[in-house]
N, C-alpha and C positions, 0 to 999 in steps of 0.2 A: 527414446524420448519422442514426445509429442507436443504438436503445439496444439494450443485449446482456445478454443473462441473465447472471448472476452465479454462481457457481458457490459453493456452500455446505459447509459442514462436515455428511457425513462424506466427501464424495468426495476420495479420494484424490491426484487433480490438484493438492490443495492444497499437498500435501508435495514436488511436484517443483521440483526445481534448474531455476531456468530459465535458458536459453542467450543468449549475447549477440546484440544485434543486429547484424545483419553489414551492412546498408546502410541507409539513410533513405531509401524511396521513396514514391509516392501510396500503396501499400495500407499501409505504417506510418502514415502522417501520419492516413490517416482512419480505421484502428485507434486512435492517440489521440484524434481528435476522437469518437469512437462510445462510447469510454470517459468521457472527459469526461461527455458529454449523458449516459452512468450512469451516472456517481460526483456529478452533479449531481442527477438525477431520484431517486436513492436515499431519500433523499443523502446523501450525503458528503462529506469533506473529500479523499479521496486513494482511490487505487484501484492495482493492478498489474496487468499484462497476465495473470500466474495467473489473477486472479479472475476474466477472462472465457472462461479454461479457454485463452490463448495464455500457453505458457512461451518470453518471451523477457523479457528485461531492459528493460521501458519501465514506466516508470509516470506519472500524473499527480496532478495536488494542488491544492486551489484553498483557503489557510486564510484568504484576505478574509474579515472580519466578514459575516455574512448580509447588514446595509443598503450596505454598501462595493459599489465598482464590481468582476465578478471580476477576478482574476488568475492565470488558469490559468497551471501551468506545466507540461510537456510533458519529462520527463528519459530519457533514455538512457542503457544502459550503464552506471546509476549506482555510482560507487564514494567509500569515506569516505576523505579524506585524511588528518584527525584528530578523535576526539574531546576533548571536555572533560575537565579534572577533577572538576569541579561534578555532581552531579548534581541531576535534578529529577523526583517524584511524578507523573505523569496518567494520570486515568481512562480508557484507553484503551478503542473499542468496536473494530467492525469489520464490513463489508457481507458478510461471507462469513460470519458467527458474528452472523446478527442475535440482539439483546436480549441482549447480553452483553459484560458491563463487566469490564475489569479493572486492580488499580493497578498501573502500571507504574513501575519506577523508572531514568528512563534517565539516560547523558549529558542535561544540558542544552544544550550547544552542542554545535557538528560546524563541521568545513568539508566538503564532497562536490566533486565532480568528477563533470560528465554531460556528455552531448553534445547539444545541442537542437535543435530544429525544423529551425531552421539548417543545420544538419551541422557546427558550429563547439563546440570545447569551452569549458566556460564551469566555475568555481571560486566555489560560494559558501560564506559564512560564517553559518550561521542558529544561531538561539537561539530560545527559545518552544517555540508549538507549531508552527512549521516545522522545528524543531530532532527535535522527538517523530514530527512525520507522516512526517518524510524516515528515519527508522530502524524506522518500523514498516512501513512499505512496503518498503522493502527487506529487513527479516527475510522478507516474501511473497518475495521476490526467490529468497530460500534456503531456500524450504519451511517457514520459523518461522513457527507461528500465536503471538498472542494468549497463549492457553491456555497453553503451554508456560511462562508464568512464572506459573502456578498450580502447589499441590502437585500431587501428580499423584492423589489424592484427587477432589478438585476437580475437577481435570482430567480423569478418567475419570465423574464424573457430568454432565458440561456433553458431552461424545462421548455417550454412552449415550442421553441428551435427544434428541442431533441424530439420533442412530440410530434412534430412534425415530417422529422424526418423518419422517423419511426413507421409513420402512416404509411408512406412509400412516397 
């Protein structure tokens, strides 16, 4: 495994629509595991194939408690079946917008639909913060940062920051 730079706000790649995976083979499988050992070493809780500048529809997510055993999971192709009524507040950050927080207010539950390691498809029901990390990886999915549920006040001084540091 390897880890892989992360691709940061102001680079454009962030915004791209990323394409579906068309098969499961070794150079996907150890694309997740390369991602993993970075969303792990970051760290993070979740990562998408965007952030390491590959636009295809895979992501990964590990929300075990820090002292818990992990429990990576590996998703493909991910799509939401339903969301909730319910909603719920989290402070969301993001490895591609480090040091920057922001409140979100999403569904609390979802059921999704992905394909995994496997190549078999699987239906789950999450609430929490599996519930939050599985929609905010997938807004990366479709070019959604973070930022974008800021005014755009806000939003345009947190771009300007990265632009800046970007420049050197």
């Amino acid at each position: 495994m390897a880890k892989l730079p992360i691709v940061t706000l102001p680079d454009p790649v962030l915004r791209q629509v990323s394409k579906p995976v068309e098969r499961i083979d070794a150079a996907l499988l150890k694309l997740a595991d390369d991602m993993l050992e970075t969303m792990y070493a970051a760290p993070g809780i979740g990562l998408a194939a965007i952030q390491v500048g590959v636009p295809r529809r895979l992501l990964v997510l590990d929300v075990a408690d820090k002292d818990a055993t992990p429990q990576p999971l590996t998703i493909i192709n991910p799509e939401i079946v339903k969301l909730g009524s319910e909603t719920r507040s989290y402070e969301e950050g993001c490895l591609s917008i480090p040091e920057v927080h922001v409140e979100i207010e999403r569904p609390a539950t979802l059921a999704f639909r992905y394909t995994g390691r496997d190549g078999k498809i699987h239906e789950v029901s999450a609430d929490g913060l599996l519930a939050t990390a599985v929609q905010h990886e997938m807004d990366h999915l479709d070019g959604k940062l973070i930022i974008d549920f800021l005014s755009r006040l806000r939003r345009d001084i947190v771009v300007r920051k990265f632009k800046k540091i970007a420049r050197g």
